[in-house]
C-alpha positions, 0 to 999 in steps of 0.5 A: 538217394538209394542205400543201393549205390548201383541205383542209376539216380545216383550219377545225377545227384555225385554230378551235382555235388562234384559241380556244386564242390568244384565251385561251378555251380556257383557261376549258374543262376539257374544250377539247382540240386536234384533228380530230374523227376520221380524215381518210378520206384517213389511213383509206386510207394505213393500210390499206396502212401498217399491214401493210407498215410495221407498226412505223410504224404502231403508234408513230403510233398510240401517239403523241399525234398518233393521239389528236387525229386527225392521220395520215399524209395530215395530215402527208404531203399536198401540193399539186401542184406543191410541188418534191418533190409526188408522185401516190400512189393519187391524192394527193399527197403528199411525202416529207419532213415539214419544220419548214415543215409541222409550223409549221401547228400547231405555230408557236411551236416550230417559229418558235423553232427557225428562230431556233436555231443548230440550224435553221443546222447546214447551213450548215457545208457547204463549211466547213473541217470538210468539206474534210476530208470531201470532200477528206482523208478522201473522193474523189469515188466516190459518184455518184447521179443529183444528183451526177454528178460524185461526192461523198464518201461520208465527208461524206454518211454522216458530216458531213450526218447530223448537220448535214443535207444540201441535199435534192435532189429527183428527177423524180417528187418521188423523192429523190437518195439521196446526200440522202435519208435524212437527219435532220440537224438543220439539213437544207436543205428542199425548201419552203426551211425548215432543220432537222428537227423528227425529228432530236429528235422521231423518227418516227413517235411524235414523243415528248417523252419521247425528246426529253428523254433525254440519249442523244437529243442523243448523236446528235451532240453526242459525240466527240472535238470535242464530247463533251457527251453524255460529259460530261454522263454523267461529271458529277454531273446525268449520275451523278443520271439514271443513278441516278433516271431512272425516277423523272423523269416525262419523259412528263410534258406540261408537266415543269416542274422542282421541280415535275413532278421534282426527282433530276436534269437531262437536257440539255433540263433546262437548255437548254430546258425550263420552270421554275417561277415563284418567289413573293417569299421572304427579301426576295427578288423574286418571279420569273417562271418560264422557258418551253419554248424550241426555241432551245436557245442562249438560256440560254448565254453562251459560243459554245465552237466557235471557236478563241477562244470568243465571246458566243453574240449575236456568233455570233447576229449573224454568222448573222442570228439575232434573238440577235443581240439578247440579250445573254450575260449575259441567257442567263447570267441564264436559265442561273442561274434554272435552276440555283437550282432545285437550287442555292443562289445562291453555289453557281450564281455561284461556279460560272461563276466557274470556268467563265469562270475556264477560259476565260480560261486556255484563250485566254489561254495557248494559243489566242490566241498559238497562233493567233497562230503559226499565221498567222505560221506560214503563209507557210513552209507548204504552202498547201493545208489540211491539208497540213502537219504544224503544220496538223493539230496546231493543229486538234486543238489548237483543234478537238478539245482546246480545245473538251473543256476548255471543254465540260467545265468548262461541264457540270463534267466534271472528267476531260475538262476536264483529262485530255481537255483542257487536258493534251493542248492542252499535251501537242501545245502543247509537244511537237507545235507549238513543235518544228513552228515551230522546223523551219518556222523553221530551215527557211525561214532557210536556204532563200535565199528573201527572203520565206521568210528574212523570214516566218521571222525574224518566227515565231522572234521571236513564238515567243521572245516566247511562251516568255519570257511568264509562262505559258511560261517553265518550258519554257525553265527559267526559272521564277522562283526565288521561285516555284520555292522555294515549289513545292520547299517543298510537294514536300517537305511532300506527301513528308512527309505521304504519303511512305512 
């Protein structure tokens, strides 16, 4: 469909919709969604395209798009004067095919994904992650014609791809290539849309089936701050997908679990996909069955990127999202009537038990006092970001550490909850941070400086407050005897049973 609404196709495909909304299109078997045939102006792009850009042109062609007579101009033709427009062999047309342009057919989705935190993932520019981009790790040495001043080329190759980058356009309807190419999932649009439909549905095939597959969301959701795609592999859905996954029928058009596959879950399982609707048994209520969403945030109730998790509807609200509106436990309550497609119901509860069990440890015994110290911390150090020692240690502490522990026991990845987790929060708690604190205070008691004496007075009086607390005492060797007798106790009896 043309950006160009005087394009004539256009009253075939508002036909079909109205159709499809007025709930006829139910009632005819043979009612399908399309064009009748190729737009002439599509029989002209793949004349060149099919020869020059081969590739392209036999994944369009395998594609669901090809069968209902939506190509290239379809997608790609313009109105002149649009902010990235560009005459070619007499078209117009622009580069970049945004959620704005895929929403004339594709609404519901495309309205969806406005709505997600992943149509947002731009909005990191200029956050504390990119001053490490663009200043700590880069300078200013990528110069493009946008950017005569220079960028980093660390925060364009790096952060932007998968975040997305704010598109600048050329004159001539070119792109500035510090911009472009990029598919990051929340790209800043020429037309003022967010986000990008082929960060999951990759040209030019579009396919579900890609989207669908755990590897798909590994494009960002890996590494050190955010191994999903690890975890997921490491736990049992990721070990049941490995094992059964040419035995899912993700090609399936509408996949609905325990329906259309039952061996194992990918992400878009969980997050976002439909599940069947379940008939009163057992003195249970019939419940209704769950849609496809595109906003992948609505079936979880933890927001596990800050230092401190929240309620993913106050993360909603900060945003302007209308999750701002759901409540945590409603997208508990989705989360689970996915789960008891497999699982039975004290399996799914004493699960969450579990998982909010590792929360509450996480915060309650290094997060909240570490931030804590940390602020109290900041008058005795540099004040540039990441100048100082404690500052990249309570980073990686939160960001990198704090954020696997959690990830991992919300997915059931058991070695990065403990071995990636919550042993290295402690491991640079103890070892990193507590001695940091104890230089800045020594450091600023003797530096004759009122303000610095003062600031340090008060950071050595919360450190002791901190190791004196139940949680910390066995570091100053002052774990309760009681409680130390009964660890003795079963010392002895583990040597005895397994000791040699």
């Amino acid at each position: 469909m043309l950006r160009n609404a005087t394009y004539p196709r256009m009253f075939v495909l508002l036909l079909v919709a109205t159709v499809s909304v007025l709930g006829v299109a139910r009632h005819v078997a043979a009612q399908t969604w399309g064009l009748p045939e190729l737009s002439e102006e599509t029989k002209a792009c793949v004349e060149c395209h099919k020869v020059d850009n081969a590739p392209i042109y036999q994944q369009w062609g395998g594609s669901k798009h090809y069968r209902a007579s939506v190509g290239c101009y379809e997608c790609h033709g313009a109105k002149e004067g649009e902010p990235d427009a560009f005459n070619h062999e007499g078209h117009w047309i622009a580069t970049i095919v945004s959620p704005k342009d895929c929403a004339r057919c594709h609404t519901k989705e495309a309205a969806e994904f406005a709505a997600s935190h992943h149509s947002k993932g731009g909005r990191i520019l200029g956050s504390l992650d990119n001053v490490l981009a663009e200043v700590v790790e880069g300078n200013r040495g990528l110069v493009t014609p946008a950017f005569q001043k220079g960028n980093s080329a660390a925060a364009v190759s790096g952060c932007w791809q998968c975040h997305g980058s704010e598109i600048k356009v050329l004159p001539g309807g070119k792109l500035d290539p510090a911009t472009w190419p990029n598919t990051g999932i929340g790209r800043l649009n020429p037309d003022g849309s967010e986000g990008s439909c082929s960060a999951c549905h990759s040209r030019h095939a579009f396919s579900a089936w890609q989207a669908r597959h755990p590897d798909n969301c590994g494009k960002c959701h890996m590494g050190p701050d955010h191994p999903q795609m690890e975890i997921y592999y490491e736990s049992k859905h990721g070990i049941a997908f490995l094992a059964y996954k040419d035995k899912l029928n993700m090609d399936s058009a509408k996949w609905v679990v325990g329906e259309d596959y039952h061996l194992a879950p990918t992400c878009a399982t969980c997050h976002m996909s439909a599940t069947p609707a379940k008939e009163a048994t057992d003195g249970r209520p019939a419940a209704p069955g769950l849609p496809v969403s595109h906003d992948v945030g609505l079936r979880i109730s933890w927001n596990n990127r800050p230092a401190i998790s929240i309620r993913p509807e106050v993360s909603d609200k900060k945003m302007g999202l209308p999750g701002a509106e759901i409540n945590w436990q409603t997208r508990r309550n989705s989360m689970k009537t996915v789960c008891l497609n497999c699982h039975e119901q004290q399996w799914v509860d004493n699960f969450y038990v579990q998982y909010d069990g590792l929360i509450e440890l996480y915060h309650a015994k290094f997060a909240r006092p570490g931030l804590e110290l940390y602020g109290l911390a900041k008058p005795l150090m540099r004040p540039a970001e990441f100048a100082n020692h404690l500052a990249w240690v309570w980073f990686e502490i939160w960001h990198h550490e704090g954020r696997r522990a959690r990830h991992g026991a919300s997915m059931m990845g058991p070695d990065y909850t403990h071995w990636h987790g919550t042993y290295e929060v402690a491991q640079h708690f103890y070892v990193e941070m507590v001695p940091e604190l104890e230089h800045l205070i020594l450091e600023g008691k003797g530096s004759g400086e009122p303000e610095k004496v003062a600031a340090a007075e008060a950071l050595e009086a919360k450190l002791d407050e901190v190791l004196n607390s139940a949680d910390h005492r066995w570091f100053l060797n002052k774990t309760d005897p009681a409680e130390q007798q009964e660890r003795e106790r079963r010392r002895e009896e583990f040597q005895k049973r397994y000791g040699q």
